[in-house]
LORO-178673 format. One record per residue (C-alpha): residue in three letters; x, y, z; residue number from 1; chain. Coordinates in pm, whole numbers, plus 50000, padded with zeros to 5 digits. Layout:
<pts>
{aa:ala | u:X | v:Y | w:Z | i:NUM | ch:A}
...
</pts>
This chain:
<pts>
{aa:unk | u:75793 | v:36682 | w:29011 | i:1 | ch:A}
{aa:unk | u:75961 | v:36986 | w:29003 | i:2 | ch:A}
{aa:unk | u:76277 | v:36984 | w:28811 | i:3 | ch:A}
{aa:unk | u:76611 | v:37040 | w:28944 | i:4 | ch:A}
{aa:unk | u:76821 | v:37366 | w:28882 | i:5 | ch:A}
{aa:unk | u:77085 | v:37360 | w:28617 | i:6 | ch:A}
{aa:unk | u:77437 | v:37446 | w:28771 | i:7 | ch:A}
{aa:unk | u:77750 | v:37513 | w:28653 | i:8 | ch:A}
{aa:unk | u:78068 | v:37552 | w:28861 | i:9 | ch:A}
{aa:unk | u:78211 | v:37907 | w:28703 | i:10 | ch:A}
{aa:unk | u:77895 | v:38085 | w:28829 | i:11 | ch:A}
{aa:unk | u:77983 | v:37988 | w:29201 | i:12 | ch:A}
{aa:unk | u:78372 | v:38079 | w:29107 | i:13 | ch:A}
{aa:unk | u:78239 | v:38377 | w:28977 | i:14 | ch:A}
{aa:unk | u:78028 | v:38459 | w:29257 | i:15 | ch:A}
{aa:unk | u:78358 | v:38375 | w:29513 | i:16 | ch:A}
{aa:unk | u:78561 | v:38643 | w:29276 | i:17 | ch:A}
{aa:unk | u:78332 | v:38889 | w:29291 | i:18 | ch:A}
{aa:unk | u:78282 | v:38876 | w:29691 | i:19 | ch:A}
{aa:unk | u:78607 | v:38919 | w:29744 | i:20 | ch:A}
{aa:unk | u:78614 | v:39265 | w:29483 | i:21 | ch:A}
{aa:unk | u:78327 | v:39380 | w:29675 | i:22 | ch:A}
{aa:unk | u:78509 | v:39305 | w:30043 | i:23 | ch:A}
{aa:unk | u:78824 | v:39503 | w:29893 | i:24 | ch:A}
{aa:unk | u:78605 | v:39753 | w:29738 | i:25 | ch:A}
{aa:unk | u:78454 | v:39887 | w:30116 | i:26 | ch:A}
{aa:unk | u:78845 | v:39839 | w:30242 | i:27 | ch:A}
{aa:unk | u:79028 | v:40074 | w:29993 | i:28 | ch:A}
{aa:unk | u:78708 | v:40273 | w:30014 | i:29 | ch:A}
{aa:unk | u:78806 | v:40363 | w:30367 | i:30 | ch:A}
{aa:unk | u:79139 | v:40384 | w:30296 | i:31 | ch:A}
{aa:unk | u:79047 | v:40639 | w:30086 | i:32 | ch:A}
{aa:unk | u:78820 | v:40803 | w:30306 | i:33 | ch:A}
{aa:unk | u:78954 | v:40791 | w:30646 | i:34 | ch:A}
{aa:unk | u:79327 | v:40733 | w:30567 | i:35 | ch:A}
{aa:unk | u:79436 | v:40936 | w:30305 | i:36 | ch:A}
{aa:unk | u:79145 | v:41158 | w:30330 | i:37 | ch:A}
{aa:unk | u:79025 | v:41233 | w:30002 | i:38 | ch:A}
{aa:unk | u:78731 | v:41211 | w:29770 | i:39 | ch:A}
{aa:unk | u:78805 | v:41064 | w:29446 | i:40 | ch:A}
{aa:unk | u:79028 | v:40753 | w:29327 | i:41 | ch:A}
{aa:unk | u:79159 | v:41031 | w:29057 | i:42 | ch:A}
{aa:unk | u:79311 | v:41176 | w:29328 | i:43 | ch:A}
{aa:unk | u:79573 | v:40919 | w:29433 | i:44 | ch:A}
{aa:unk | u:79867 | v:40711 | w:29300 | i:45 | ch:A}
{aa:unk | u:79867 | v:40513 | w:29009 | i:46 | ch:A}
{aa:unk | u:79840 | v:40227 | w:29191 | i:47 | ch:A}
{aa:unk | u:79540 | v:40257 | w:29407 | i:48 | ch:A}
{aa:unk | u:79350 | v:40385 | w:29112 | i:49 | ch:A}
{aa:unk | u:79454 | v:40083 | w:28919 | i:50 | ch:A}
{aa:unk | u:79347 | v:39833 | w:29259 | i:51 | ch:A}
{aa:unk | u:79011 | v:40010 | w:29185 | i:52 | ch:A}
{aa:unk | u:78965 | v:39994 | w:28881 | i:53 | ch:A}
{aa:unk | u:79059 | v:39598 | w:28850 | i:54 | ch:A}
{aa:unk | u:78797 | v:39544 | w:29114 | i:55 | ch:A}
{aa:unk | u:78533 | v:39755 | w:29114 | i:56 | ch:A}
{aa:unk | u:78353 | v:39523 | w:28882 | i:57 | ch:A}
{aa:unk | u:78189 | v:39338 | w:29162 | i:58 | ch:A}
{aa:unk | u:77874 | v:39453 | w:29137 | i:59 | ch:A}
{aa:unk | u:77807 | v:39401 | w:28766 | i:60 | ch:A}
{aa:unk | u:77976 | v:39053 | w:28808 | i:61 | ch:A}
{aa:unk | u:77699 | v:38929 | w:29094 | i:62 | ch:A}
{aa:unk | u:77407 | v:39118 | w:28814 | i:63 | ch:A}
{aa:unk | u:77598 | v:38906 | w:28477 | i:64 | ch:A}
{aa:unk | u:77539 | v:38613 | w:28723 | i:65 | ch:A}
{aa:unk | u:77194 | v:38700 | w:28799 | i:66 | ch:A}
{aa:unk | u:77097 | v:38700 | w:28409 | i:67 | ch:A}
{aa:unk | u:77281 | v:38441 | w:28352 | i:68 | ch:A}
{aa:unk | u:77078 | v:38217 | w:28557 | i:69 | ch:A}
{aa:unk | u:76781 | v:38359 | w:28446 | i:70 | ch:A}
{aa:unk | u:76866 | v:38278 | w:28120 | i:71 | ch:A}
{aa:unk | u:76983 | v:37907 | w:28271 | i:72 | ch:A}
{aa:unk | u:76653 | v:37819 | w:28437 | i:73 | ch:A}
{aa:unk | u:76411 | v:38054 | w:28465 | i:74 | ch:A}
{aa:unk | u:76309 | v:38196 | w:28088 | i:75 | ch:A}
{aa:unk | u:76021 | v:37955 | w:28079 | i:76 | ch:A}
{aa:unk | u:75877 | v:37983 | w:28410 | i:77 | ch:A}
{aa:unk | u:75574 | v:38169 | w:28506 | i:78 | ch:A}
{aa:unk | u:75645 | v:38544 | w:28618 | i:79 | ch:A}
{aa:unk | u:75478 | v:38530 | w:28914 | i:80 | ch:A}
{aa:unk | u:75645 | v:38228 | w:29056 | i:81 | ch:A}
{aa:unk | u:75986 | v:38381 | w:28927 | i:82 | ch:A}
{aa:unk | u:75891 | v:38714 | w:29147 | i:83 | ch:A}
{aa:unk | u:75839 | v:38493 | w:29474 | i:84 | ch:A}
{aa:unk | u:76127 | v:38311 | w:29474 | i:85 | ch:A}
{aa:unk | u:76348 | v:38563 | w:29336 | i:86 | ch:A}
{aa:unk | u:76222 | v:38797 | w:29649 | i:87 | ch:A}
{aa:unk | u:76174 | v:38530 | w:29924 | i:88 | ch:A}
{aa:unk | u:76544 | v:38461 | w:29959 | i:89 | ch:A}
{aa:unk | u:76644 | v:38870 | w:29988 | i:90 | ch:A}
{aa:unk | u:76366 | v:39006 | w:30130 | i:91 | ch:A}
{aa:unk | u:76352 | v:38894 | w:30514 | i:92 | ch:A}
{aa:unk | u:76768 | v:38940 | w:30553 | i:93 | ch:A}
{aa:unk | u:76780 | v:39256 | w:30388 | i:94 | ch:A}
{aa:unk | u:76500 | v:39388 | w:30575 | i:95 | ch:A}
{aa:unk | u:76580 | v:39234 | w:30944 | i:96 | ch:A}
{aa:unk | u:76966 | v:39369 | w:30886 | i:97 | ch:A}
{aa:unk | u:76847 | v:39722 | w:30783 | i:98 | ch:A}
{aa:unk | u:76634 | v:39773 | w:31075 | i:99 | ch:A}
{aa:unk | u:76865 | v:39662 | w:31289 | i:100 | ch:A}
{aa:unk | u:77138 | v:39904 | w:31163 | i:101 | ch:A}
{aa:unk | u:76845 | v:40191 | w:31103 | i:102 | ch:A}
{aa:unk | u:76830 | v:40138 | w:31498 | i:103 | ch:A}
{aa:unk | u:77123 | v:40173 | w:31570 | i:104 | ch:A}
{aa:unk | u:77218 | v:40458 | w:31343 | i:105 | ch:A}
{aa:unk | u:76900 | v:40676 | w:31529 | i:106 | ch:A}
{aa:unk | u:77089 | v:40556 | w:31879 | i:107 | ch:A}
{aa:unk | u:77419 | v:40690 | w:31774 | i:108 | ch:A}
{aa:unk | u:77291 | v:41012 | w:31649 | i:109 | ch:A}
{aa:unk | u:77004 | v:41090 | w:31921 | i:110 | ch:A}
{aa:unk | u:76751 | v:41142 | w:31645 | i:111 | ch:A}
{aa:unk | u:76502 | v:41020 | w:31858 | i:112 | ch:A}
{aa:unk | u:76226 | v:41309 | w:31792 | i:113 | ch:A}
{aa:unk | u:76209 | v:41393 | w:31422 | i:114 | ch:A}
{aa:unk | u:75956 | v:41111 | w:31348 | i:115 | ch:A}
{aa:unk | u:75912 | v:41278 | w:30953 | i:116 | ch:A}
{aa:unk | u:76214 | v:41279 | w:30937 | i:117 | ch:A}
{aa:unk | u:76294 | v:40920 | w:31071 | i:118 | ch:A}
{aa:unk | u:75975 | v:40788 | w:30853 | i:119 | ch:A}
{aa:unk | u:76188 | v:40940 | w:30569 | i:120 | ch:A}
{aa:unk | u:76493 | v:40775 | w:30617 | i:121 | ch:A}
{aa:unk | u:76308 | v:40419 | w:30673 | i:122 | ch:A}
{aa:unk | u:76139 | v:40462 | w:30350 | i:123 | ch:A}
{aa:unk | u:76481 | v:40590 | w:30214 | i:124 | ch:A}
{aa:unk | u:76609 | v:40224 | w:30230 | i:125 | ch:A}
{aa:unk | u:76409 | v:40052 | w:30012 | i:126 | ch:A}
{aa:unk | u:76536 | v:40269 | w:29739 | i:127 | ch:A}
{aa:unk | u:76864 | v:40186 | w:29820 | i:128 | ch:A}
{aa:unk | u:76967 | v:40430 | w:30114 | i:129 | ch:A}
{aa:unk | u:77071 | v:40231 | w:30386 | i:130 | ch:A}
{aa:unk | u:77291 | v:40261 | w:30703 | i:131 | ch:A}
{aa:unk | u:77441 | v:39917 | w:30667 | i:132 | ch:A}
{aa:unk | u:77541 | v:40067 | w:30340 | i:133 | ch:A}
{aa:unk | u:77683 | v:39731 | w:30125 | i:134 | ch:A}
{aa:unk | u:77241 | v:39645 | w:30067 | i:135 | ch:A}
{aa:unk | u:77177 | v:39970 | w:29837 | i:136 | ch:A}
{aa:unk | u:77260 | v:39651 | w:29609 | i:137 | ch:A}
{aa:unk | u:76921 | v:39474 | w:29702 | i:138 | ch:A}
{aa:unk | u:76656 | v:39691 | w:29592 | i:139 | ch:A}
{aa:unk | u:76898 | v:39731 | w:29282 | i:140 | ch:A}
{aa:unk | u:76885 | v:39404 | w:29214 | i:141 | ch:A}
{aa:unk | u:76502 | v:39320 | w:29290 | i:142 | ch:A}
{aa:unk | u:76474 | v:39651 | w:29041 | i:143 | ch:A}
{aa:unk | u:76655 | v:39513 | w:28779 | i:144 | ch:A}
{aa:unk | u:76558 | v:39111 | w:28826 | i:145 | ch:A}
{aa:unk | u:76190 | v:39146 | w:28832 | i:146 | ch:A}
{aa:unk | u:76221 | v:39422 | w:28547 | i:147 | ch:A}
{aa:unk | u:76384 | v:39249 | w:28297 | i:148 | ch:A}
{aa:unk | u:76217 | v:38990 | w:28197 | i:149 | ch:A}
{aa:unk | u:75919 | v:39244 | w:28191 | i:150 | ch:A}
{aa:unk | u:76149 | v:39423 | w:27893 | i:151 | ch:A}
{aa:unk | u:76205 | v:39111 | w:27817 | i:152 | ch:A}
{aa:unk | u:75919 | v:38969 | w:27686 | i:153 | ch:A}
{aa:unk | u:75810 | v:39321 | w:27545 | i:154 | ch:A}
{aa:unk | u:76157 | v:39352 | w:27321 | i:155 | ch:A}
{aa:unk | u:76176 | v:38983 | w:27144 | i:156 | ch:A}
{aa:unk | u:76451 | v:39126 | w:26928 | i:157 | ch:A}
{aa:unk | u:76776 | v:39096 | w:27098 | i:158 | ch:A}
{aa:unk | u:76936 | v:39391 | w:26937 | i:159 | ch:A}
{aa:unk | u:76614 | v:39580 | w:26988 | i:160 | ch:A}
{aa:unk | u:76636 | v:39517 | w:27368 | i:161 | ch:A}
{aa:unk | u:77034 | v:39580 | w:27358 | i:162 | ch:A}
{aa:unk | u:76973 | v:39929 | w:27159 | i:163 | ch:A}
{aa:unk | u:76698 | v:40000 | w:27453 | i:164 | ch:A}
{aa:unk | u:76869 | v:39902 | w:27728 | i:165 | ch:A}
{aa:unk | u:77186 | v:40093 | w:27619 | i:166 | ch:A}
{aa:unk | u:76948 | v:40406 | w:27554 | i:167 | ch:A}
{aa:unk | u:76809 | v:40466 | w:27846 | i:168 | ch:A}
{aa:unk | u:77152 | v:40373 | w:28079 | i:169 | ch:A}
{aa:unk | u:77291 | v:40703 | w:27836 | i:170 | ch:A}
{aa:unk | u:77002 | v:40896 | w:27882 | i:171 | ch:A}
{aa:unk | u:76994 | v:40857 | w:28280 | i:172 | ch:A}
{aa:unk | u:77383 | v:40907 | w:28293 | i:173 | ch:A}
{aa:unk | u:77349 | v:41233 | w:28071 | i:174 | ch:A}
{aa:unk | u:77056 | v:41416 | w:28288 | i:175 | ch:A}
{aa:unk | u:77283 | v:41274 | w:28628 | i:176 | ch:A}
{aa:unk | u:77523 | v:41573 | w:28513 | i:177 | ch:A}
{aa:unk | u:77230 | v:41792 | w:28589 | i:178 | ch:A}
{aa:unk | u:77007 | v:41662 | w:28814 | i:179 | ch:A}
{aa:unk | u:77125 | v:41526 | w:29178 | i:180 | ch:A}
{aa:unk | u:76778 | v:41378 | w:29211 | i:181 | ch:A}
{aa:unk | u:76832 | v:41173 | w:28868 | i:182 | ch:A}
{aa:unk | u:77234 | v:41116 | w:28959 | i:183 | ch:A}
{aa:unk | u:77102 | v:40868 | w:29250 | i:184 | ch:A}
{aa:unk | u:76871 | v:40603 | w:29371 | i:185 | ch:A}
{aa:unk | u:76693 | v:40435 | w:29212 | i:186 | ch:A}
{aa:unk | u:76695 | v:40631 | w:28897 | i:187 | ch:A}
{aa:unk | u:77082 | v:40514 | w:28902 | i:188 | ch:A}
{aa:unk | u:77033 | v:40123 | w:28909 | i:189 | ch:A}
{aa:unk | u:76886 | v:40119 | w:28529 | i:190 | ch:A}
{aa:unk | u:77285 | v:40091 | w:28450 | i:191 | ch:A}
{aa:unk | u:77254 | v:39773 | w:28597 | i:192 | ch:A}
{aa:unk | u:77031 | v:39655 | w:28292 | i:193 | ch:A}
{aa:unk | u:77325 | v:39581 | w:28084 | i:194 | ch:A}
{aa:unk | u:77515 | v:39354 | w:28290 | i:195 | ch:A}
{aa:unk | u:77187 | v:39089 | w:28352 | i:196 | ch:A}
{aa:unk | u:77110 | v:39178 | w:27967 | i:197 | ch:A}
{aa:unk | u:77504 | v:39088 | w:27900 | i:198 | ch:A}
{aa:unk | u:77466 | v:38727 | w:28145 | i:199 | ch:A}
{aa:unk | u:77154 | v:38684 | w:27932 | i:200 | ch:A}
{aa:unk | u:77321 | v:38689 | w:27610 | i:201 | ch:A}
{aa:unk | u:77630 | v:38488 | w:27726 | i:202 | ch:A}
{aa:unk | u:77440 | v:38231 | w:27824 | i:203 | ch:A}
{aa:unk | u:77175 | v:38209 | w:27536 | i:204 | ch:A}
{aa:unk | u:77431 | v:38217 | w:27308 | i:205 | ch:A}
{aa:unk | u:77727 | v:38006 | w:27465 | i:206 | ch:A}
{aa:unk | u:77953 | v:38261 | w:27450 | i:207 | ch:A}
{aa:unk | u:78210 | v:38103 | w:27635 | i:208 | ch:A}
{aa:unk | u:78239 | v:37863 | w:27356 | i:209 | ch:A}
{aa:unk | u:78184 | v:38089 | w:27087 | i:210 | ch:A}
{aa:unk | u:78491 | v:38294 | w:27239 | i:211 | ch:A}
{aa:unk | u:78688 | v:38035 | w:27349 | i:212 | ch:A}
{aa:unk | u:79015 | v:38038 | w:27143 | i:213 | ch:A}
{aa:unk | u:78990 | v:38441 | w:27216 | i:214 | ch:A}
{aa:unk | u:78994 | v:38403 | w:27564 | i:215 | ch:A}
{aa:unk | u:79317 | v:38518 | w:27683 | i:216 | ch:A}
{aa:unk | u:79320 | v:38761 | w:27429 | i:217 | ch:A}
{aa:unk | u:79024 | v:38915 | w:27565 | i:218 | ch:A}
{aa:unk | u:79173 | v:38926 | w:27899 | i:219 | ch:A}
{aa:unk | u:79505 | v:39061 | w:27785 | i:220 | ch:A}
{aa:unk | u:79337 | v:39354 | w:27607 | i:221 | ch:A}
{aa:unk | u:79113 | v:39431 | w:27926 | i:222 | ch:A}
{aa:unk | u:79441 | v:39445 | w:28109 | i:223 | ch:A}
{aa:unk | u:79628 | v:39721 | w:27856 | i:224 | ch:A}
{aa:unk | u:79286 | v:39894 | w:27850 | i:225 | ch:A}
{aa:unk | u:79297 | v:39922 | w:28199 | i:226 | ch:A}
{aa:unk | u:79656 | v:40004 | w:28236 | i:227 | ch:A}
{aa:unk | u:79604 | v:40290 | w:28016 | i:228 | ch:A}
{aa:unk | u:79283 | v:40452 | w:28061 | i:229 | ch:A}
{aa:unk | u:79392 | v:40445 | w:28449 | i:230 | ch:A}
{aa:unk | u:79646 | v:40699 | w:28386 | i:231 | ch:A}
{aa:unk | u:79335 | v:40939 | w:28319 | i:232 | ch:A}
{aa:unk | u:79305 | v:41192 | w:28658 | i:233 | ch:A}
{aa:unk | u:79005 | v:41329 | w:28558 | i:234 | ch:A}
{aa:unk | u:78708 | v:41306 | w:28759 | i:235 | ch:A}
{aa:unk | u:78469 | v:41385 | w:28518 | i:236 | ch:A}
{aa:unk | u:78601 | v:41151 | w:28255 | i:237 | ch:A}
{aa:unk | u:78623 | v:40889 | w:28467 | i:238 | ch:A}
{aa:unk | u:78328 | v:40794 | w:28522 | i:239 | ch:A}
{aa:unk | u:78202 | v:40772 | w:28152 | i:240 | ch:A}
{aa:unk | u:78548 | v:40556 | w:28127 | i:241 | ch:A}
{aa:unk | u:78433 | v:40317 | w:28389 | i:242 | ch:A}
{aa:unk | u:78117 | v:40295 | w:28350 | i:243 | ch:A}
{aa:unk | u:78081 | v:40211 | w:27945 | i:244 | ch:A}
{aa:unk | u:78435 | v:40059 | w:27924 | i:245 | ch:A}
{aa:unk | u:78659 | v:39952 | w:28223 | i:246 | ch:A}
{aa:unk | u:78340 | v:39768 | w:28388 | i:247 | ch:A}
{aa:unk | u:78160 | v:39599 | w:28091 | i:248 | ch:A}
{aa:unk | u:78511 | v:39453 | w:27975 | i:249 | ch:A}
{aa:unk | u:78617 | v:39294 | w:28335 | i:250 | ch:A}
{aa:unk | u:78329 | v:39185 | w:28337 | i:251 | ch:A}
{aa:unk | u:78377 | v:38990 | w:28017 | i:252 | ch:A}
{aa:unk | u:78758 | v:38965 | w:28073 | i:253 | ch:A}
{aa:unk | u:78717 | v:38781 | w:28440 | i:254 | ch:A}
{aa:unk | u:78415 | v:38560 | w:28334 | i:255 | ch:A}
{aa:unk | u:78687 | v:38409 | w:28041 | i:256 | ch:A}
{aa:unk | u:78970 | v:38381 | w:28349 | i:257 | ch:A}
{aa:unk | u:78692 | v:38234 | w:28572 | i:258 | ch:A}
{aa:unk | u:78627 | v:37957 | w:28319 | i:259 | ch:A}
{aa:unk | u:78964 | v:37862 | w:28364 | i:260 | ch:A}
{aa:unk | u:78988 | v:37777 | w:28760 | i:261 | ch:A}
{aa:unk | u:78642 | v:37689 | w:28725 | i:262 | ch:A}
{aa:unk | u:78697 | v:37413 | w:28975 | i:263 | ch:A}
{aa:unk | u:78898 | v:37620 | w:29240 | i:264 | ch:A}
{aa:unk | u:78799 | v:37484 | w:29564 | i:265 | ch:A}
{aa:unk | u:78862 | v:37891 | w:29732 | i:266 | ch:A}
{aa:unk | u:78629 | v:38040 | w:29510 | i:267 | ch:A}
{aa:unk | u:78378 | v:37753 | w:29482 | i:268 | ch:A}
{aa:unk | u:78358 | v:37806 | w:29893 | i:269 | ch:A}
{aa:unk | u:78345 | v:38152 | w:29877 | i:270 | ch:A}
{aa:unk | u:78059 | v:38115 | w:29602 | i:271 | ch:A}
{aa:unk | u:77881 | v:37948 | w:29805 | i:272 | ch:A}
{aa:unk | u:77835 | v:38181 | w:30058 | i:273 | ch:A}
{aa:unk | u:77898 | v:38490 | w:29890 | i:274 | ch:A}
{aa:unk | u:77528 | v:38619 | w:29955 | i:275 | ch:A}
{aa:unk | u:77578 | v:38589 | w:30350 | i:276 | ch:A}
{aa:unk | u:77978 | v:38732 | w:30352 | i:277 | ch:A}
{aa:unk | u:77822 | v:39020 | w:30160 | i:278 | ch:A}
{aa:unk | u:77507 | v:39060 | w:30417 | i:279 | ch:A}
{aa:unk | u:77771 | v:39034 | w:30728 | i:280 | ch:A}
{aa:unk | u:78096 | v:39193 | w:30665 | i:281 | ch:A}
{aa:unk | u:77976 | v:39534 | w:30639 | i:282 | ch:A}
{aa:unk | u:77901 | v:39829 | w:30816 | i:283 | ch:A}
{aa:unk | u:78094 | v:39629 | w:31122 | i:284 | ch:A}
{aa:unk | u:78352 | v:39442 | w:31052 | i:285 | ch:A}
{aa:unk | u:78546 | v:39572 | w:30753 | i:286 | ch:A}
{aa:unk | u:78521 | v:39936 | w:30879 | i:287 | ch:A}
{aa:unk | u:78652 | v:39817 | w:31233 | i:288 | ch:A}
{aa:unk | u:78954 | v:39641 | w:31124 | i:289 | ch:A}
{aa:unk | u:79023 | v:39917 | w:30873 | i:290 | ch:A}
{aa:unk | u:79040 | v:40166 | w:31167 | i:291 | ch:A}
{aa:unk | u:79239 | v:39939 | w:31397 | i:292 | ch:A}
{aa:unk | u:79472 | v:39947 | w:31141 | i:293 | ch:A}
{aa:unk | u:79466 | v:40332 | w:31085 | i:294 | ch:A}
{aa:unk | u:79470 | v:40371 | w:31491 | i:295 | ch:A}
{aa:unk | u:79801 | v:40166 | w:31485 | i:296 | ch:A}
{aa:unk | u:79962 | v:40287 | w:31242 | i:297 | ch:A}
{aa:unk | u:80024 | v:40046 | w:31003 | i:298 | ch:A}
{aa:unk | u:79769 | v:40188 | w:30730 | i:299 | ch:A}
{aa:unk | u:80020 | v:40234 | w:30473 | i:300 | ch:A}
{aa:unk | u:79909 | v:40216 | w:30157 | i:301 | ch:A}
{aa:unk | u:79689 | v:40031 | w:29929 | i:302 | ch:A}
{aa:unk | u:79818 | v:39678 | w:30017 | i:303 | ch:A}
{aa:unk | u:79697 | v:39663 | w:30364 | i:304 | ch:A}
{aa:unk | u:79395 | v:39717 | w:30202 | i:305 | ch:A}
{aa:unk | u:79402 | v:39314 | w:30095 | i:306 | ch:A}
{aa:unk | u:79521 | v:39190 | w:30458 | i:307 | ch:A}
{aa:unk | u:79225 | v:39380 | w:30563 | i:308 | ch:A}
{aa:unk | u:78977 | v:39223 | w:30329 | i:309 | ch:A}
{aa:unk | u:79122 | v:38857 | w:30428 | i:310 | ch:A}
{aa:unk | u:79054 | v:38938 | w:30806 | i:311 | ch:A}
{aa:unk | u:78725 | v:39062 | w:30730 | i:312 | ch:A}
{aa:unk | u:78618 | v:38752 | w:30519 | i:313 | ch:A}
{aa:unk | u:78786 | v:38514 | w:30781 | i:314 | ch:A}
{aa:unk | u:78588 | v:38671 | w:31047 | i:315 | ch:A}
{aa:unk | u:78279 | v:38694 | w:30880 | i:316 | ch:A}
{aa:unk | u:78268 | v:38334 | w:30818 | i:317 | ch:A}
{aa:unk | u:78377 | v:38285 | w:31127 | i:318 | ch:A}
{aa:unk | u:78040 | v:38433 | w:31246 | i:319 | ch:A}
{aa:unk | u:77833 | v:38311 | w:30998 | i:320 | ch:A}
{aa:unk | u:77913 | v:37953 | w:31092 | i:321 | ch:A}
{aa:unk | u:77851 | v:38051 | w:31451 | i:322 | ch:A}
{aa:unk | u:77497 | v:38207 | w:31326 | i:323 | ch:A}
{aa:unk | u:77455 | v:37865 | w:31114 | i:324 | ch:A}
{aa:unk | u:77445 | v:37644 | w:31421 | i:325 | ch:A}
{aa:unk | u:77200 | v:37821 | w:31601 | i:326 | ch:A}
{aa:unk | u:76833 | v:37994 | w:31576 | i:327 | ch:A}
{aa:unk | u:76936 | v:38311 | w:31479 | i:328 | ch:A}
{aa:unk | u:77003 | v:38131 | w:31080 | i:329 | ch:A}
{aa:unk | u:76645 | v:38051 | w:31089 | i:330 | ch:A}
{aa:unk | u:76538 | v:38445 | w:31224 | i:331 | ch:A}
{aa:unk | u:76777 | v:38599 | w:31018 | i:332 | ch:A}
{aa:unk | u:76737 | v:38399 | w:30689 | i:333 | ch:A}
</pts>
């Protein structure tokens, strides 16, 4: 009989906080963009660099949870059958969405005749180069899910395996300064490492009880960290300030907070279907009502970046549910 999952309700809170980071993220990224037309974060007020700072942890949050569970209920179980079922739920979305998006992006832009060039750009998006541009995280995450345990099981030692994984993520960021080719997909995604080698080790080691009477301490230091180092307007330090401080620590920081309104009923539904809001939302819906918005005139600032993000999570449920009750759930997932 095969045995039944472990669960435990801050994952799926965790999950439901980090969908809603990643919604906001594509929101103030075209407010960014398209409103205030500019490249860099560095480059605006204090407060939308702060906004992005607080929540561009999304990402590493969903890859914590992925180690985590590995961790959880999968350690033990053969690699092969860990590859299949790890793939099987991904695989057939990500690849019916991108098509679908890879058609119409070759529709909009009358590239109907470079077929090297169009076999190219196919190819492009299993490495993470994609025109519904939210599922560069899939390959990521196949990448760094079926890797791991690979490293795993190679590197018994856990401070081994930390000292490698943290080697080679500062060894790929160093050459990204001068190599395009090494800056991006897939060589980028090793970063990713840490944060399913971080869910790994809070779960192994019960860190949330280890930590426990530290919690809002650690939370209250991740916010004066953040307060501070988001004062820097550099674009070349920021990203070594993001990437090996500001993310690891929300990560860490939110997990502790998470534990806390574990039983929230919002994020427990939004945990639940985090994986299709995050399929759905985007490149559609999101960049739509951001632009309706901006064509209105009532783009301000930062702010209507959250109204935005509710709309777009309202609606995309609203379609999802739709999609649920008919055939199209079993074509598309």
């Amino acid at each position: 009989m095969k045995e039944p999952k472990k669960w435990i309700p801050e994952l799926q809170s965790f999950s439901g906080l980090a969908i809603i980071f990643v919604v906001l993220i594509h929101a103030t990224a075209y407010y960014l963009l398209s409103v205030l037309h500019m490249t860099y974060f560095e480059e605006t007020d204090y407060v939308t660099r702060l906004v992005d700072n607080l929540i561009h942890g999304a990402v590493p949050i969903f890859i914590f949870i992925a180690g985590y569970k590995y961790a959880l209920n999968d350690l033990n179980i053969p690699y092969e059958k860990f590859v299949k079922s790890r793939i099987a739920k991904v695989f057939k979305p990500f690849l019916i969405i991108s098509i679908i998006f890879f058609i119409k992006s070759i529709i909009t832009n009358n590239e109907y005749g470079d077929i090297f060039g169009l076999s190219k750009s196919f190819f492009k998006i299993f490495i993470g180069y994609n025109a519904a541009y939210q599922l560069w995280y899939i390959p990521m995450y196949v990448l760094i899910s079926l890797t791991y345990p690979i490293i795993y099981k190679i590197i018994n030692n856990e401070w081994f395996r930390t000292i490698f994984i943290l080697g080679i993520i500062v060894i790929q960021y160093a050459l990204s300064w001068y190599s395009d080719l090494l800056a991006g997909h897939p060589f980028d995604f090793v970063y990713y490492y840490l944060f399913f080698h971080m869910g790994l080790i809070f779960c192994k080691y019960d860190i949330k009880n280890k930590f426990k009477r530290w919690d809002i301490l650690i939370i209250v230091v991740y916010i004066i960290v953040t307060l501070i180092l988001t004062l820097n307007t550099s674009e070349n330090l920021s990203g070594i300030l993001k990437r090996f401080i500001i993310w690891p620590m929300s990560v860490a920081a939110y997990y502790f907070w998470i534990i806390r309104i574990k039983e929230n009923k919002l994020l427990q539904y939004l945990g639940k279907y985090s994986f299709y809001i995050f399929l759905l939302h985007e490149p559609i819906f999101c960049t739509d009502i951001s632009y309706i918005f901006k064509v209105y005139g009532i783009y301000y600032s930062v702010v209507e970046s959250f109204i935005i993000a509710v709309l777009t999570i309202i609606i995309t449920m609203l379609i999802y549910k739709i999609i649920e009750n008919t055939f199209v759930k079993k074509l598309l997932f």
